[in-house]
mmCIF file as Biopython writes it, N, C-alpha, C and O atoms, coordinates in Angstrom:
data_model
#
loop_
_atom_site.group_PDB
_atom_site.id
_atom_site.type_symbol
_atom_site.label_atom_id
_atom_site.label_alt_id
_atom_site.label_comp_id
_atom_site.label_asym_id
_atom_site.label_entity_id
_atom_site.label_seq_id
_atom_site.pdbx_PDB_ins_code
_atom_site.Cartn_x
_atom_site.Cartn_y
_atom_site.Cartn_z
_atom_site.occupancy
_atom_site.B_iso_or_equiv
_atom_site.auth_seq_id
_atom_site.auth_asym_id
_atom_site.pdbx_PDB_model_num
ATOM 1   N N  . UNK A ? 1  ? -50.045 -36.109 10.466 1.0 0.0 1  A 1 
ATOM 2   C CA . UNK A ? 1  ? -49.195 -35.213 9.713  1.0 0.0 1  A 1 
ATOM 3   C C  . UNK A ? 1  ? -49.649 -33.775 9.956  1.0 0.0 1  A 1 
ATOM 4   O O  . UNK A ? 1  ? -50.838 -33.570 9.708  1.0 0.0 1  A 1 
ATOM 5   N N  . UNK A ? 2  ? -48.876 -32.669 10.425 1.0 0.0 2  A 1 
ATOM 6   C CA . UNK A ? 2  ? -49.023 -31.533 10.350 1.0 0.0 2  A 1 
ATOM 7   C C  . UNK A ? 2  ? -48.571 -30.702 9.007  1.0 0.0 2  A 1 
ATOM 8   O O  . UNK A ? 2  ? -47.561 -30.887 8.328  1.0 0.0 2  A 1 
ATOM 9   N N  . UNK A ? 3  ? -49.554 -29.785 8.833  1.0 0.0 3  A 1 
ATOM 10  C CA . UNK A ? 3  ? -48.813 -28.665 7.635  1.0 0.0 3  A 1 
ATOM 11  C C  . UNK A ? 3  ? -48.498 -27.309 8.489  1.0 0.0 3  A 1 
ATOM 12  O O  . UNK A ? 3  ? -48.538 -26.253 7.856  1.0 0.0 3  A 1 
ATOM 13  N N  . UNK A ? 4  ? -48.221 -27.268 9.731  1.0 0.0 4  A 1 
ATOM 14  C CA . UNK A ? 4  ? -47.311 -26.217 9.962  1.0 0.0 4  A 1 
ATOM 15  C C  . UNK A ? 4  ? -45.895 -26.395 9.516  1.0 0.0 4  A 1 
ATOM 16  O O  . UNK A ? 4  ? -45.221 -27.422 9.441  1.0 0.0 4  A 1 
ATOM 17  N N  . UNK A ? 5  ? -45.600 -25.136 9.233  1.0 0.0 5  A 1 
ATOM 18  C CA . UNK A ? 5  ? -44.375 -24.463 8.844  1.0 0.0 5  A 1 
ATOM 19  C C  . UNK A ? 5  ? -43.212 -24.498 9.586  1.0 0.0 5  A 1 
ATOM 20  O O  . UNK A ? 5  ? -43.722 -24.449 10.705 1.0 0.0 5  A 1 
ATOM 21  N N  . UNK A ? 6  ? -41.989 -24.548 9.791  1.0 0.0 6  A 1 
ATOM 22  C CA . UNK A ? 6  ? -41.477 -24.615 10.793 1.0 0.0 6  A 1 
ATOM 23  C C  . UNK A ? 6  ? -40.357 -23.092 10.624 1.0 0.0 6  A 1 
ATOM 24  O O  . UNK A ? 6  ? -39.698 -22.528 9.751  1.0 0.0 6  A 1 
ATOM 25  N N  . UNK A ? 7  ? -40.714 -22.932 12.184 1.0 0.0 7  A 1 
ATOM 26  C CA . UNK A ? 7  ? -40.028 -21.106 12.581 1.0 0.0 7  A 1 
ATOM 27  C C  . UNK A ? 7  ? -38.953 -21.147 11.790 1.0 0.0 7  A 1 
ATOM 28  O O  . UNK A ? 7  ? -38.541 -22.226 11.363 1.0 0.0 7  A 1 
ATOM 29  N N  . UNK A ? 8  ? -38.338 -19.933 11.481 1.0 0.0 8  A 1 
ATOM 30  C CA . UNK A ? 8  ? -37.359 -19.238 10.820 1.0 0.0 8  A 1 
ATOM 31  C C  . UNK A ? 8  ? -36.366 -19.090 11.440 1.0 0.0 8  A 1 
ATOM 32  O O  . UNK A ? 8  ? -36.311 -18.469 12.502 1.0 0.0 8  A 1 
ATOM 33  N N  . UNK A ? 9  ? -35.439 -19.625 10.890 1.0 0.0 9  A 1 
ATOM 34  C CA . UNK A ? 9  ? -34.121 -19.718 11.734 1.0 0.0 9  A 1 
ATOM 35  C C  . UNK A ? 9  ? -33.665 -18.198 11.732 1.0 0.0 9  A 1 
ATOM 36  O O  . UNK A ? 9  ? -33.613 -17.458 10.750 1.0 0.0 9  A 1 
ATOM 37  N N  . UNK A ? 10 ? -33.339 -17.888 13.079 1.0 0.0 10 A 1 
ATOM 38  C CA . UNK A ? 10 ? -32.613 -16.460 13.194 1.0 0.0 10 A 1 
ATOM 39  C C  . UNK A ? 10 ? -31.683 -16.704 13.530 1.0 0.0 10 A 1 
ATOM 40  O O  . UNK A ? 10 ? -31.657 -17.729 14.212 1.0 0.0 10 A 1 
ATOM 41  N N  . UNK A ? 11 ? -30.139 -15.879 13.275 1.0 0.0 11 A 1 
ATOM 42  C CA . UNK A ? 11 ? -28.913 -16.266 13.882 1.0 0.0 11 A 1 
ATOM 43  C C  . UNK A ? 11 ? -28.143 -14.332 14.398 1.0 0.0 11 A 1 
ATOM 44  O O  . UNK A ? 11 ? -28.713 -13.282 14.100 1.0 0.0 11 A 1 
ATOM 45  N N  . UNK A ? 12 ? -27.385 -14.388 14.840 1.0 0.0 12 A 1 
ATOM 46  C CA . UNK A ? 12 ? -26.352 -13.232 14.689 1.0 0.0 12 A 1 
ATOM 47  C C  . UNK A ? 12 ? -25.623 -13.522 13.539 1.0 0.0 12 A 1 
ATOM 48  O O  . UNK A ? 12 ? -25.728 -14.676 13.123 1.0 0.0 12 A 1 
ATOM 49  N N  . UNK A ? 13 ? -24.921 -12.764 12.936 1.0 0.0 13 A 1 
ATOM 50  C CA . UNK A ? 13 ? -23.982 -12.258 11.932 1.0 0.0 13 A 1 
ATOM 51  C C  . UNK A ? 13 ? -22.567 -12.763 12.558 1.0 0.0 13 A 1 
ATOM 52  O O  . UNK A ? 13 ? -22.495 -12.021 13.537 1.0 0.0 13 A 1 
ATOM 53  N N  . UNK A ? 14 ? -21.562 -13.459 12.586 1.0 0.0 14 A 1 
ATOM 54  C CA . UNK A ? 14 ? -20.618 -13.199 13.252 1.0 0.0 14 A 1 
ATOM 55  C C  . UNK A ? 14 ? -19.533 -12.325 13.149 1.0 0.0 14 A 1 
ATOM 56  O O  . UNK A ? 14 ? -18.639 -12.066 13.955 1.0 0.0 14 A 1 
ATOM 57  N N  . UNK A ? 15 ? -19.807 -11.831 11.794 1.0 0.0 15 A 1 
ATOM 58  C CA . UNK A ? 15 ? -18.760 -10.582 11.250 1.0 0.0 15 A 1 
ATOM 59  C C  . UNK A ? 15 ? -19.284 -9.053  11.705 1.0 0.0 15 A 1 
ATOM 60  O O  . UNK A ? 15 ? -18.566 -8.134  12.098 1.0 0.0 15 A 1 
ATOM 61  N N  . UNK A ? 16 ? -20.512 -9.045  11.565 1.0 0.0 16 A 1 
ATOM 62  C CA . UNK A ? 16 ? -21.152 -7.134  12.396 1.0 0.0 16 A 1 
ATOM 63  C C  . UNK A ? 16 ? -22.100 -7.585  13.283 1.0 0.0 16 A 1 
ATOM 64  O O  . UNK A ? 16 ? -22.833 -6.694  13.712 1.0 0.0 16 A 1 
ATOM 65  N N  . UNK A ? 17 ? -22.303 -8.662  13.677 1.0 0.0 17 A 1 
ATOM 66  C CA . UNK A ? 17 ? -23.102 -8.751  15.238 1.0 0.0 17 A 1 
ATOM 67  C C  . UNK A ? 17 ? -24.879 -8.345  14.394 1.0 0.0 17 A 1 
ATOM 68  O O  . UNK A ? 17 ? -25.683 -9.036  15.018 1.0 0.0 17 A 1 
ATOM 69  N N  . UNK A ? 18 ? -25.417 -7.770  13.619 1.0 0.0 18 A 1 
ATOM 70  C CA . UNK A ? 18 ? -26.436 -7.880  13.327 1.0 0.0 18 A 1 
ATOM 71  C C  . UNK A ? 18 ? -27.356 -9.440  13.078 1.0 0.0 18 A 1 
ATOM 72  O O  . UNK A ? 18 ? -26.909 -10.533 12.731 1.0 0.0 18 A 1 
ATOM 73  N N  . UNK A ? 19 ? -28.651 -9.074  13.377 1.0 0.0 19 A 1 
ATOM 74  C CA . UNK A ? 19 ? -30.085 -10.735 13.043 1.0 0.0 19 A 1 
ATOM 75  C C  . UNK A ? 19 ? -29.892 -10.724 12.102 1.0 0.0 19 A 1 
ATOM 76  O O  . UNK A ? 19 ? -29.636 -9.761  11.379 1.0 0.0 19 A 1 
ATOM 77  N N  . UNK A ? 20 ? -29.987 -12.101 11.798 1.0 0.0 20 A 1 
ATOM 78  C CA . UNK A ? 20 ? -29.968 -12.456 9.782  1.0 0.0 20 A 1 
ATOM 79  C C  . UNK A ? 20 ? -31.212 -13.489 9.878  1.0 0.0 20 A 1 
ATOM 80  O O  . UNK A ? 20 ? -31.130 -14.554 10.489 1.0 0.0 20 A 1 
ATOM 81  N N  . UNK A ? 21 ? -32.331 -13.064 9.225  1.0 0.0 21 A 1 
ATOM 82  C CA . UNK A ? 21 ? -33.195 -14.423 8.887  1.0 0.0 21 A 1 
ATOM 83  C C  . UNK A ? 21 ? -32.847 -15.649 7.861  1.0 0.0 21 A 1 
ATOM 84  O O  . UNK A ? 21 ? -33.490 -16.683 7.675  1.0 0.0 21 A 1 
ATOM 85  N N  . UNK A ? 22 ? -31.794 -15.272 7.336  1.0 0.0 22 A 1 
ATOM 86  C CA . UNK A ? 22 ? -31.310 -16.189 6.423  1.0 0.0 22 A 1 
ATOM 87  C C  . UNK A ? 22 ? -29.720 -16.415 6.751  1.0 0.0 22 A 1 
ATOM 88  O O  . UNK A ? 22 ? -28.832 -16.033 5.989  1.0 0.0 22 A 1 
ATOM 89  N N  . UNK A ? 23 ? -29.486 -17.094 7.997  1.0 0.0 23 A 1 
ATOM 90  C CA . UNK A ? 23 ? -28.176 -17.350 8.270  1.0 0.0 23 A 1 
ATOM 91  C C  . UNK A ? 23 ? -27.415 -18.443 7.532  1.0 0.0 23 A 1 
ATOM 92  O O  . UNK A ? 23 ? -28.107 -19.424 7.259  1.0 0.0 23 A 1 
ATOM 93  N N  . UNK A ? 24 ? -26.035 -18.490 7.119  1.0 0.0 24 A 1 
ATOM 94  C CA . UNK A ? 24 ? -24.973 -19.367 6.700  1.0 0.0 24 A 1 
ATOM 95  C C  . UNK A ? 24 ? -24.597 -19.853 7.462  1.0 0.0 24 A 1 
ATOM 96  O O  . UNK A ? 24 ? -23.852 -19.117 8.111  1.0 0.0 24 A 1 
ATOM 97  N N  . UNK A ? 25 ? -24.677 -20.849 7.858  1.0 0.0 25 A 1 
ATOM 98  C CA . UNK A ? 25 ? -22.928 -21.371 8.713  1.0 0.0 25 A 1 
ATOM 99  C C  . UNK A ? 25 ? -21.809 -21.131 8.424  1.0 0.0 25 A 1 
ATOM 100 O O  . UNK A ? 25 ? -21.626 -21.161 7.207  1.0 0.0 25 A 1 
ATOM 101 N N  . UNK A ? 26 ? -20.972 -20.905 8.996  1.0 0.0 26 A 1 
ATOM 102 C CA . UNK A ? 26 ? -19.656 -20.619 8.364  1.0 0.0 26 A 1 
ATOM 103 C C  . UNK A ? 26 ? -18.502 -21.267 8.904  1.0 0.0 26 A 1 
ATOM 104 O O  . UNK A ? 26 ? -17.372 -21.336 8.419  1.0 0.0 26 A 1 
ATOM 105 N N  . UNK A ? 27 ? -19.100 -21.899 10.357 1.0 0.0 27 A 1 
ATOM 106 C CA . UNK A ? 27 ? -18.019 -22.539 11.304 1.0 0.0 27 A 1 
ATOM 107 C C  . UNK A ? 27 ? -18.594 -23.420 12.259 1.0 0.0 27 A 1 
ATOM 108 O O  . UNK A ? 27 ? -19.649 -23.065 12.784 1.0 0.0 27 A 1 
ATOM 109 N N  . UNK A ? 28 ? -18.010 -24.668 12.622 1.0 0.0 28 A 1 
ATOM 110 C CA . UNK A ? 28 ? -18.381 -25.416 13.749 1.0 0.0 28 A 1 
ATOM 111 C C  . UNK A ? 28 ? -17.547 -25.546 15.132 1.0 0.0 28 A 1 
ATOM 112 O O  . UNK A ? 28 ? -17.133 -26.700 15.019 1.0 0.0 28 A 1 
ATOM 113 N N  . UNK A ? 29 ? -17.296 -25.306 15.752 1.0 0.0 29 A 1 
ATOM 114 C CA . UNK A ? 29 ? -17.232 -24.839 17.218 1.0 0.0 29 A 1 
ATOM 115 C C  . UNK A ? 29 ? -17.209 -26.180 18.041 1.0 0.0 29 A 1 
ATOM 116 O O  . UNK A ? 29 ? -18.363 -26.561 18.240 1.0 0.0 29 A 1 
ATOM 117 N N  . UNK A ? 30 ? -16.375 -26.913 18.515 1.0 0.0 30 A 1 
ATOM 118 C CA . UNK A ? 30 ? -16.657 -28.405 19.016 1.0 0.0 30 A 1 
ATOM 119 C C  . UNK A ? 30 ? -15.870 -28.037 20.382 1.0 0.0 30 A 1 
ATOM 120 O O  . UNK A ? 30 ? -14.843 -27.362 20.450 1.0 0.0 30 A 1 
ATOM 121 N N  . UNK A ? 31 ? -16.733 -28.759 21.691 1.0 0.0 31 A 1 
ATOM 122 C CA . UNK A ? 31 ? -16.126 -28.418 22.615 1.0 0.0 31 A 1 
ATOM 123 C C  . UNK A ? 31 ? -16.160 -29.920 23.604 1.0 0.0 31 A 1 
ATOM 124 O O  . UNK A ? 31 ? -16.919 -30.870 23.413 1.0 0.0 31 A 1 
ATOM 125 N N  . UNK A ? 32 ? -15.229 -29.815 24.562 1.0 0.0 32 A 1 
ATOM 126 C CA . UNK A ? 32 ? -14.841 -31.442 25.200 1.0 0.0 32 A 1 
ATOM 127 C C  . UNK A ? 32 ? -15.952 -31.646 26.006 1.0 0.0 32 A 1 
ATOM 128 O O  . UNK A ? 32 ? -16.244 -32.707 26.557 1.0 0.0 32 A 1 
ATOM 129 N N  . UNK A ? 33 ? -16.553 -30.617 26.059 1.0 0.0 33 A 1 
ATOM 130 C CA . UNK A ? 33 ? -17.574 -30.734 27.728 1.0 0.0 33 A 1 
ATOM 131 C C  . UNK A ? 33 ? -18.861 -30.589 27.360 1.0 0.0 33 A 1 
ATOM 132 O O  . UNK A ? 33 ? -19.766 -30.432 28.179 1.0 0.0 33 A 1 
ATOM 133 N N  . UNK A ? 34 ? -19.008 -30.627 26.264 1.0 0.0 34 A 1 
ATOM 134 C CA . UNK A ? 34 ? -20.525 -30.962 25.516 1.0 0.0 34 A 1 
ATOM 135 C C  . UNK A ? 34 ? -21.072 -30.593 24.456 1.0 0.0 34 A 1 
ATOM 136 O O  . UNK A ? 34 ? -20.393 -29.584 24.265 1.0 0.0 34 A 1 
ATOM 137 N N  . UNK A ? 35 ? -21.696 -30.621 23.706 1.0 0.0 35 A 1 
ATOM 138 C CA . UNK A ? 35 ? -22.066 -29.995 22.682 1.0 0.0 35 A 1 
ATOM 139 C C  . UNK A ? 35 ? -21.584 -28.785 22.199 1.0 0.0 35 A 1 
ATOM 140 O O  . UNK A ? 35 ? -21.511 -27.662 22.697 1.0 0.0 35 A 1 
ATOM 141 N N  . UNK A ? 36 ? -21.132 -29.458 20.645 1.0 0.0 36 A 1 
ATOM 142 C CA . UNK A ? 36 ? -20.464 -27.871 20.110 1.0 0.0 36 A 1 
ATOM 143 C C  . UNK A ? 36 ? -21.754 -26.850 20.180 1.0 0.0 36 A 1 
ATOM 144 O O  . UNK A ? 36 ? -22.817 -26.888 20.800 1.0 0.0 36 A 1 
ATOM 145 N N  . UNK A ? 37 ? -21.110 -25.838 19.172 1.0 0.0 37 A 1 
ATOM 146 C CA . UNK A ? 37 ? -22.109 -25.191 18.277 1.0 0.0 37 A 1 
ATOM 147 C C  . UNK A ? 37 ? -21.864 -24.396 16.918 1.0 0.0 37 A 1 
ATOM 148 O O  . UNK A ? 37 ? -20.759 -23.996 16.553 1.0 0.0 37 A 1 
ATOM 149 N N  . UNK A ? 38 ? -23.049 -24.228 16.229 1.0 0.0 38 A 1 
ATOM 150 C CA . UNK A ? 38 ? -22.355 -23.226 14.709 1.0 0.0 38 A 1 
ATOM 151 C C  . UNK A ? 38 ? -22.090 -22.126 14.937 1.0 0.0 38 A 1 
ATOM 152 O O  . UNK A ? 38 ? -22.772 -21.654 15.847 1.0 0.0 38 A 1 
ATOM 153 N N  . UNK A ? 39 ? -21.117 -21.231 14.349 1.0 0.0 39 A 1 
ATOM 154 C CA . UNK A ? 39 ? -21.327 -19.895 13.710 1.0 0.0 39 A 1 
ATOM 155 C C  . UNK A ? 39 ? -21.946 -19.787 12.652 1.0 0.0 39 A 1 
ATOM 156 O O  . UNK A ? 39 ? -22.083 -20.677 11.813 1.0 0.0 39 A 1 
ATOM 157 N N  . UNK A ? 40 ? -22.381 -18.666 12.605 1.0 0.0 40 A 1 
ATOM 158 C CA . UNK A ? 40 ? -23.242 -18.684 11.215 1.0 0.0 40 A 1 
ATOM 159 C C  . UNK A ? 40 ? -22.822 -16.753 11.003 1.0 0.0 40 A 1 
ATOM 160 O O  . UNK A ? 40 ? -22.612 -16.008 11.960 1.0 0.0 40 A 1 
ATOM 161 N N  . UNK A ? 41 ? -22.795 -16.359 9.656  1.0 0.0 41 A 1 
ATOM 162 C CA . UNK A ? 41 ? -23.100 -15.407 8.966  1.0 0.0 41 A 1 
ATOM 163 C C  . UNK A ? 41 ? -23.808 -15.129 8.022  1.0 0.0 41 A 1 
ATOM 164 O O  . UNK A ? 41 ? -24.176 -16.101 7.362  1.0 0.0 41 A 1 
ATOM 165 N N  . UNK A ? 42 ? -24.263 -13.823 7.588  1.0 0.0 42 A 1 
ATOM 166 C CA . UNK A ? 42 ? -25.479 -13.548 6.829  1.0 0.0 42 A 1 
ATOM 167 C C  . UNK A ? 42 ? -25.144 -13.780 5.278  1.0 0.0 42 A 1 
ATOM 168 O O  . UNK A ? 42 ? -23.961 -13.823 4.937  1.0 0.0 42 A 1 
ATOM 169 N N  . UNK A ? 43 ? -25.991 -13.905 4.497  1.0 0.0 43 A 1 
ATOM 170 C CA . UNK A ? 43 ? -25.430 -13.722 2.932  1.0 0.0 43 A 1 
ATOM 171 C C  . UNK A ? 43 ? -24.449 -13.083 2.495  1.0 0.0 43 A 1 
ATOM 172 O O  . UNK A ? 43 ? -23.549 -13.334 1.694  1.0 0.0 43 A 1 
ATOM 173 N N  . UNK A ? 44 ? -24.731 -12.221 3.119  1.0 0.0 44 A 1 
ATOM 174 C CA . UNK A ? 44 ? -23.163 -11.113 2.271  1.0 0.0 44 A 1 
ATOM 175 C C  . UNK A ? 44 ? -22.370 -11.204 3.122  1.0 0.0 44 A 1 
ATOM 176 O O  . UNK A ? 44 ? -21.537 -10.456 2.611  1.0 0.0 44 A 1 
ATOM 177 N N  . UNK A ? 45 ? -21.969 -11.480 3.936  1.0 0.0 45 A 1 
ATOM 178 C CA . UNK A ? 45 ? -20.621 -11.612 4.854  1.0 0.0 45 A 1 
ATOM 179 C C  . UNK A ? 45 ? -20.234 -13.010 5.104  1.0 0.0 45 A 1 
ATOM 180 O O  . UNK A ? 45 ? -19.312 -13.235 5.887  1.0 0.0 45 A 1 
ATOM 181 N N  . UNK A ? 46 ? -21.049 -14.275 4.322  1.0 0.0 46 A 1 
ATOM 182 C CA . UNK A ? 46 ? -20.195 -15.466 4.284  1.0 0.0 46 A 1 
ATOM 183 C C  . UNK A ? 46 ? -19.327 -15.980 3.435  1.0 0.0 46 A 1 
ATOM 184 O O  . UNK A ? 46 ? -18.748 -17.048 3.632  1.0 0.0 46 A 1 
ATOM 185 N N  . UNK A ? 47 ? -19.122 -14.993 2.068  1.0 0.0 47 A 1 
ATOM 186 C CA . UNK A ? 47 ? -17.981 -15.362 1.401  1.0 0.0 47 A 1 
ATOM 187 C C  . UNK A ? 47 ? -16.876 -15.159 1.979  1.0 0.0 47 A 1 
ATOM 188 O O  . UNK A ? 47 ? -15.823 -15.721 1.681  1.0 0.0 47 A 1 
ATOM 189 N N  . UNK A ? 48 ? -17.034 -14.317 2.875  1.0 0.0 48 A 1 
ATOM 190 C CA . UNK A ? 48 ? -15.800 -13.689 3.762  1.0 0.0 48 A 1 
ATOM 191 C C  . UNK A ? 48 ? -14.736 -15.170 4.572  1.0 0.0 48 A 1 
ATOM 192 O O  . UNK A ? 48 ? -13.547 -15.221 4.890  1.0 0.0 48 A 1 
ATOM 193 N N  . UNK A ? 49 ? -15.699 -16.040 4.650  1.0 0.0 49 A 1 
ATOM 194 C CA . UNK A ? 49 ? -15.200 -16.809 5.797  1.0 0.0 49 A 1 
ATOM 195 C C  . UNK A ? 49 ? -15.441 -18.144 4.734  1.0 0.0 49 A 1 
ATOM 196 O O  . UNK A ? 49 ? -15.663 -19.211 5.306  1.0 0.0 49 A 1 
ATOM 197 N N  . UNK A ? 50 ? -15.412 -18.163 3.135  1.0 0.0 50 A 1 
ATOM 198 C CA . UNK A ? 50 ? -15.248 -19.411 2.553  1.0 0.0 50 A 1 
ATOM 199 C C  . UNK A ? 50 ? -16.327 -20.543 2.844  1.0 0.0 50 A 1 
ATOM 200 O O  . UNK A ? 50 ? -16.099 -21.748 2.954  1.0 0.0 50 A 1 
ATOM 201 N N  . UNK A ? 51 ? -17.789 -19.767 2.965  1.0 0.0 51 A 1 
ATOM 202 C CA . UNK A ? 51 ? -18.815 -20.174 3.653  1.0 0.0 51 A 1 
ATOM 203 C C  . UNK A ? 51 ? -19.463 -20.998 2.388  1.0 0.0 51 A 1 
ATOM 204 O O  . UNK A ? 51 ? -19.477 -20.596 1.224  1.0 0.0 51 A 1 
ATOM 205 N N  . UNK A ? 52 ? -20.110 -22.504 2.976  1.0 0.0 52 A 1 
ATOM 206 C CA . UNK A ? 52 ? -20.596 -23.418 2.144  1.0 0.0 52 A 1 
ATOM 207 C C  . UNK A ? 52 ? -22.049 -23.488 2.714  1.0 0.0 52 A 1 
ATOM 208 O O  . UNK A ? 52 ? -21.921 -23.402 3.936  1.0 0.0 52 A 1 
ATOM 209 N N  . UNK A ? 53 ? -23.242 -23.594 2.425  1.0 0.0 53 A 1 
ATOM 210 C CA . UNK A ? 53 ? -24.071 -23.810 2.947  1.0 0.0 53 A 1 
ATOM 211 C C  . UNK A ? 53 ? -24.240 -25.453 4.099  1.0 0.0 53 A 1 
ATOM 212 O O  . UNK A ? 53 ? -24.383 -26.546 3.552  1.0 0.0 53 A 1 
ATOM 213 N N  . UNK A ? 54 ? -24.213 -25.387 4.896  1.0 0.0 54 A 1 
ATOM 214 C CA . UNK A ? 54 ? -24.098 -26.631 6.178  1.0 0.0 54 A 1 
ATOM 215 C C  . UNK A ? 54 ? -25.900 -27.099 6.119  1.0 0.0 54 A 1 
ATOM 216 O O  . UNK A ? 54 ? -26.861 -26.384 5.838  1.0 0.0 54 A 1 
ATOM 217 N N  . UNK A ? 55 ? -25.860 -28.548 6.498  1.0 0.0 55 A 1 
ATOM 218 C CA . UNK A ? 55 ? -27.574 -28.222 6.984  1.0 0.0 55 A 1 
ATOM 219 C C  . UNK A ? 55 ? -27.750 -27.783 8.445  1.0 0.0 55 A 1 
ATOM 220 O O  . UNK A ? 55 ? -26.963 -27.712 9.388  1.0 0.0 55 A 1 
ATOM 221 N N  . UNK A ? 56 ? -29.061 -27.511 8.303  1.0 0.0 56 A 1 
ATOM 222 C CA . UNK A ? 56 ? -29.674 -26.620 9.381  1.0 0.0 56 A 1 
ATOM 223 C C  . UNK A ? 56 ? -30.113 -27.699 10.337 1.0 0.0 56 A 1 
ATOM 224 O O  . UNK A ? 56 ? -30.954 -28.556 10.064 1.0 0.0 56 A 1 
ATOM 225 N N  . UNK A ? 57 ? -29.521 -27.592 11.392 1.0 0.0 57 A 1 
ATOM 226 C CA . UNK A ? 57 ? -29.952 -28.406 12.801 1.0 0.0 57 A 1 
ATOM 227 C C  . UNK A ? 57 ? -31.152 -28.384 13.195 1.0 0.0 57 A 1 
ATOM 228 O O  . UNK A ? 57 ? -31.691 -27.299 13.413 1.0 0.0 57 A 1 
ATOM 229 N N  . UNK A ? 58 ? -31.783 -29.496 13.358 1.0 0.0 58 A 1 
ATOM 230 C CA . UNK A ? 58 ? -33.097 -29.703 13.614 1.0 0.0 58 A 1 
ATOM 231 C C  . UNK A ? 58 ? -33.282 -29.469 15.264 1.0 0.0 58 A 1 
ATOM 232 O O  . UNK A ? 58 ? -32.556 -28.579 15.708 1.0 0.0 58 A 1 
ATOM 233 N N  . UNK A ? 59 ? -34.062 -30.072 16.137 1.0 0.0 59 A 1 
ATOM 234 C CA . UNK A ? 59 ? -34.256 -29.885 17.488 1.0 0.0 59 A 1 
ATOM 235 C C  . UNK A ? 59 ? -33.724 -31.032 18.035 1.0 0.0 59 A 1 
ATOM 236 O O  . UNK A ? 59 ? -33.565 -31.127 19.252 1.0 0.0 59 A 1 
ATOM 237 N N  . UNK A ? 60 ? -33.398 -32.016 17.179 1.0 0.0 60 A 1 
ATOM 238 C CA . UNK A ? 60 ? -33.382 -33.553 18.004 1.0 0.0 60 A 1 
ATOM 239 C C  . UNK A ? 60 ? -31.541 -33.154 18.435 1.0 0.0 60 A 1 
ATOM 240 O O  . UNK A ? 60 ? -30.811 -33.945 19.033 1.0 0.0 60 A 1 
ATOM 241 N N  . UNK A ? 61 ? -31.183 -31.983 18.027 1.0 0.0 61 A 1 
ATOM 242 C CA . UNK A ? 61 ? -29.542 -32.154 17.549 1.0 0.0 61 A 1 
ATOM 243 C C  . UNK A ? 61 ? -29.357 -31.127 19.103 1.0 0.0 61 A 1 
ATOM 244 O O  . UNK A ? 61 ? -28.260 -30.749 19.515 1.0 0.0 61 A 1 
ATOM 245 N N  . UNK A ? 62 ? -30.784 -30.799 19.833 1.0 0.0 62 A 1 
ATOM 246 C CA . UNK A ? 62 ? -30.218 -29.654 21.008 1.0 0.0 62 A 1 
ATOM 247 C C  . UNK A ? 62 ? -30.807 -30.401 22.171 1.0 0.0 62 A 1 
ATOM 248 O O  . UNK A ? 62 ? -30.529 -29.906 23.263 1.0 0.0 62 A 1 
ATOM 249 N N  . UNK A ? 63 ? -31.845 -31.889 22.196 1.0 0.0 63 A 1 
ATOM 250 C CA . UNK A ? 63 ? -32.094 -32.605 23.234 1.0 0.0 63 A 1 
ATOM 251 C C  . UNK A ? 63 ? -31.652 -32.375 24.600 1.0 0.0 63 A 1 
ATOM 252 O O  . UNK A ? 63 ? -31.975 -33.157 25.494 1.0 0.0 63 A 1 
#
C-alpha cells in the first residue's frame, strides 16, 4: 500500500481557455475511431453549461 497522493487534476476552462486545478466536467465527447474525451470547466463557468460533477478518470480509462 502506498500513501502517496495522487497529482492534481489540471484541465483548460472550456469557456475562457484558462488552467483550473479544480476542473468540472461539463461534457463527454465520444468519437467512432477511439476513445472519447471530457470537457471540463472551472467552478464558476460550469453552471454555464448545466454542469454536474462526473467522476474523475483514473489512468486505467487512458491505457
Amino acid at each position: 500500500m502506498s500513501d502517496a497522493t495522487p497529482a492534481p487534476q489540471i484541465e483548460y476552462c472550456c469557456h475562457d481557455g484558462q488552467l483550473t486545478r479544480d476542473p468540472v466536467a461539463v461534457d463527454e465527447v465520444h468519437s467512432s475511431s477511439g476513445a472519447g474525451t471530457r470537457v471540463y470547466a472551472c467552478p464558476e463557468h460550469a453552471h454555464l453549461y448545466g454542469a454536474k460533477r462526473l467522476p474523475r478518470l483514473g489512468a486505467e480509462h487512458f491505457g
